[in-house]
C-alpha positions as CSV (number, residue, x, y, z in Angstrom):
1,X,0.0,0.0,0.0
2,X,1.3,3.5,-0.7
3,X,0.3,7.0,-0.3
4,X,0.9,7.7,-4.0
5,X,-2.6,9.8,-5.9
6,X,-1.5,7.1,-8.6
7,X,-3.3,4.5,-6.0
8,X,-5.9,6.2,-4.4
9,X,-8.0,9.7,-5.9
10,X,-10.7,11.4,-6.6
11,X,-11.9,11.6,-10.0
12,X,-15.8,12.6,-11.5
13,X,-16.8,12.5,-8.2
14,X,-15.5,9.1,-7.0
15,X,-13.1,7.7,-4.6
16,X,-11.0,5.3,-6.6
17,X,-8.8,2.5,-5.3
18,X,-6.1,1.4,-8.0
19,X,-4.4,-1.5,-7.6
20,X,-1.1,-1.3,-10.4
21,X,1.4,-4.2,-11.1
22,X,4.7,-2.2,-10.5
23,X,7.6,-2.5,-8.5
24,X,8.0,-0.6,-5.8
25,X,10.6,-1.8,-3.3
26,X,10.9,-5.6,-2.8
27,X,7.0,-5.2,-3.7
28,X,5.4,-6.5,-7.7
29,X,2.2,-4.4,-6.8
30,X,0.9,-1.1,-5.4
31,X,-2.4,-0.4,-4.1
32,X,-4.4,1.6,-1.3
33,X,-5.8,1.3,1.8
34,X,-7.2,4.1,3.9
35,X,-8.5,4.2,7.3
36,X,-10.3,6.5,8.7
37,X,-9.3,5.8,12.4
38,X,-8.7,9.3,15.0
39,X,-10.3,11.1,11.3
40,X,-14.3,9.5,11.5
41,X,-15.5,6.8,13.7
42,X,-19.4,5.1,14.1
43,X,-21.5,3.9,16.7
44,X,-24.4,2.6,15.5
45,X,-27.2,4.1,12.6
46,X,-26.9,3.0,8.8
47,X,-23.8,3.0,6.3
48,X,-24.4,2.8,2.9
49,X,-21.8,2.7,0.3
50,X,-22.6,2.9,-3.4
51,X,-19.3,0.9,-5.1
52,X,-18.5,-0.9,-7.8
53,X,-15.9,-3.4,-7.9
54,X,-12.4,-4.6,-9.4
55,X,-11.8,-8.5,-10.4
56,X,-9.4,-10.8,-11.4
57,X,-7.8,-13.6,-9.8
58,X,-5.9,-12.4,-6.5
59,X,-7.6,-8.9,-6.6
60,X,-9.5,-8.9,-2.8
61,X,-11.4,-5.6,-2.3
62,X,-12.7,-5.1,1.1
63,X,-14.9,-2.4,2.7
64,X,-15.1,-3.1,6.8
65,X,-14.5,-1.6,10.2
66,X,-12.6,-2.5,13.2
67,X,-13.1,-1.2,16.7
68,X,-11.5,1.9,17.5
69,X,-9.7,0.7,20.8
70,X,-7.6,-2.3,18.4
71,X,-4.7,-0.1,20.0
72,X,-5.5,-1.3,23.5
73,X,-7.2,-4.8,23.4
74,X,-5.8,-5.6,19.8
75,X,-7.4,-7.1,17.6
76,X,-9.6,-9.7,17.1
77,X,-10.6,-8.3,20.9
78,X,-11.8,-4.9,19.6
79,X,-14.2,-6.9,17.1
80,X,-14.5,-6.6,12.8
81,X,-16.9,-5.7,10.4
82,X,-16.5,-6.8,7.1
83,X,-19.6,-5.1,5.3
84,X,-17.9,-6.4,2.0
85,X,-15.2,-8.3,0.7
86,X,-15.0,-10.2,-3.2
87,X,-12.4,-12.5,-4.3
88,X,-11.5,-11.2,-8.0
89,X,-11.5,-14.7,-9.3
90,X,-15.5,-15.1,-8.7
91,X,-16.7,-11.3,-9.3
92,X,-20.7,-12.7,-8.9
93,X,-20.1,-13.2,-5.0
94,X,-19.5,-11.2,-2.2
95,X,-19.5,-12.0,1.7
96,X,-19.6,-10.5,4.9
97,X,-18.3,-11.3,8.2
98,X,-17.7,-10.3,11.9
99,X,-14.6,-11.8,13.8
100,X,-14.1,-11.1,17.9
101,X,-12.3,-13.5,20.6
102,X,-10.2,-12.3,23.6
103,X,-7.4,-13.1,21.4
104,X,-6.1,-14.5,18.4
105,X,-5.8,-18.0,19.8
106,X,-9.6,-17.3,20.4
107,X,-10.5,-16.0,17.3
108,X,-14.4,-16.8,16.4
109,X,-15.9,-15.1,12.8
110,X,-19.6,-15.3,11.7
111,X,-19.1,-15.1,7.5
112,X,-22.0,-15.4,5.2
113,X,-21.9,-14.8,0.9
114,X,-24.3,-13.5,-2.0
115,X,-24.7,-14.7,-5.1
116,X,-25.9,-12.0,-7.9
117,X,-27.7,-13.8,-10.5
118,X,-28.1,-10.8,-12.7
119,X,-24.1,-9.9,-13.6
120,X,-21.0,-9.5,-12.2
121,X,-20.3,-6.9,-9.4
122,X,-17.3,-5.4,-11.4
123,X,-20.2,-4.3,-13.9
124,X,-21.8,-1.9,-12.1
125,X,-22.7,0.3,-8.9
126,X,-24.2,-1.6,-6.1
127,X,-25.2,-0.5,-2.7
128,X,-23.6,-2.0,0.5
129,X,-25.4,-1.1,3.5
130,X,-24.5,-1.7,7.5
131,X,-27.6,-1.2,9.3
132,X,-25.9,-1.7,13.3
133,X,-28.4,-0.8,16.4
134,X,-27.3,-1.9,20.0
135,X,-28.6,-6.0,19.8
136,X,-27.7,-6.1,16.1
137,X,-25.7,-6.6,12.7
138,X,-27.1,-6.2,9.7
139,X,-25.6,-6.4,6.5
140,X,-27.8,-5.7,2.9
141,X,-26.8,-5.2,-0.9
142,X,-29.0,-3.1,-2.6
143,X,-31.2,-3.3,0.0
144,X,-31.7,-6.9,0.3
145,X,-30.3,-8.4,3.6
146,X,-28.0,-11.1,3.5
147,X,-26.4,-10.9,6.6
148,X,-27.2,-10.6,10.4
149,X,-25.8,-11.2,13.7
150,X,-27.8,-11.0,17.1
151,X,-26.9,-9.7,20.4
152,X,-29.0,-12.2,22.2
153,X,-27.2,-15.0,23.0
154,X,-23.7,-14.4,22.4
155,X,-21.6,-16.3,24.9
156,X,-18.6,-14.5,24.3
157,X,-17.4,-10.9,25.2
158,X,-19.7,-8.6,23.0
159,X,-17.4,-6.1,21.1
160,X,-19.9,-4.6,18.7
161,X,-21.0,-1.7,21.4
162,X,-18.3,0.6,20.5
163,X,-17.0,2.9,18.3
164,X,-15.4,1.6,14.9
165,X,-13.2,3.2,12.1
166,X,-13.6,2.7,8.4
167,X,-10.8,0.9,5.8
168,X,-11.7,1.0,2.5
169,X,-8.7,-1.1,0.5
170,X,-7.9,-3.3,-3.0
171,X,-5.3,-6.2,-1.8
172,X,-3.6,-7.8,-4.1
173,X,-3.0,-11.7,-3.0
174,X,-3.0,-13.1,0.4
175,X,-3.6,-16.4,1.5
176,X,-7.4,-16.4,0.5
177,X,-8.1,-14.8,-2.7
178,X,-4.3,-16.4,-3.6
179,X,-1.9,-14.3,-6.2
180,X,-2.4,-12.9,-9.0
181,X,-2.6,-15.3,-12.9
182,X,-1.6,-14.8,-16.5
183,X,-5.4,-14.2,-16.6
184,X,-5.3,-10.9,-14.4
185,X,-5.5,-7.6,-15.6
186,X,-4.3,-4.1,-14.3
187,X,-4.8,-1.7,-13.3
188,X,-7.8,-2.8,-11.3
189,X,-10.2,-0.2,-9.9
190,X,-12.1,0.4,-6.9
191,X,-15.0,3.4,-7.1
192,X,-16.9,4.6,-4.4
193,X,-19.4,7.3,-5.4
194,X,-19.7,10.5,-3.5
195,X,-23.7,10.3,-3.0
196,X,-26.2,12.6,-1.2
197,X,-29.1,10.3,1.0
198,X,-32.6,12.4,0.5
199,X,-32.8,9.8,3.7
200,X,-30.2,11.2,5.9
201,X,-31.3,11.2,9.6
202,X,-30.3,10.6,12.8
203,X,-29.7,7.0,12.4
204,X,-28.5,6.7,8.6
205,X,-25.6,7.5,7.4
206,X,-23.9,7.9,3.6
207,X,-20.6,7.9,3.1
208,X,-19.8,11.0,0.9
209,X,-16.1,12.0,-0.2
């Protein structure tokens, strides 16, 4: 990840995430990631985040949240929202997930997917929405829920009643999306559109840029 405008900018009114095959240090790739932590942090109301999406086989975008005290408790103690993540190689799916535990040895995740049987989600804009009140999670694409967690009985310690940060990033590998092919294209693109919510209230929030 660098902090290069060649990775991340604002262009016709959209964030954009560019992940580039280039070398830059003992690194093949550049890309983006930014974090919103000490900047803008949430408790609670509605997200919604009109993006569409790169692909290709190790391109991972990912728009989630972890809790704002990671620098005390550490992570996955201070709890993680993934509101979206897509493995290039199947650009029809997408899945969200929560992770918390005490600790790492402890680490417990909640992950569901969605299928779009209409297209691919590199095609066009969709809507990701967190809708988050104090006994629960839920997760939507344009509108339609595919994801919720409940308050009521969790055994473990609940860390979803505090503040959270935003990171918006494009990886490029890792162990689950795996590297990059001779099939994979870049650059690869990430847009997030700066949109105004005729909605907007107390307990609904848009992302705008």
């Amino acid at each position: 990840y660098t902090s290069s405008t060649n990775n991340a900018f604002v262009s016709s009114g959209h964030l954009i995430l560019e992940a580039r095959q280039e070398r830059s240090g003992n690194f093949n790739y550049t890309s983006a990631r930014l974090i919103t932590k000490g900047k803008q942090e949430f408790q609670y109301g509605r997200i919604d985040i009109r993006a569409k999406l790169p692909k290709g086989k190790g391109i991972w975008p990912a728009l989630w949240m972890l809790g704002k005290n990671i620098s005390s408790v550490n992570w996955p103690a201070c709890g993680e929202i993934d509101i979206l993540e897509m493995l290039g190689q199947e650009p029809q799916k997408i899945y969200a997930s929560t992770h918390w535990g005490l600790n790492t040895a402890g680490h417990k995740y909640y992950t569901t997917s969605y299928q779009n049987s209409t297209g691919s989600f590199d095609e066009q804009f969709h809507v990701y929405s967190l809708l988050w009140t104090v006994d629960q999670i839920r997760i939507l694409v344009d509108d339609r829920e595919f994801y919720r967690l409940d308050k009521a009985g969790f055994t473990e310690t609940y860390p979803f009643d505090k503040a959270f940060f935003f990171l918006f990033n494009v990886a490029v590998g890792g162990n689950w999306p795996g590297p990059p092919d001779a099939t994979t294209t870049f650059p690869q693109r990430m847009f997030i559109e700066d949109r105004k919510s005729t909605r907007l209230n107390s307990s609904h929030i848009t992302i705008s840029y």
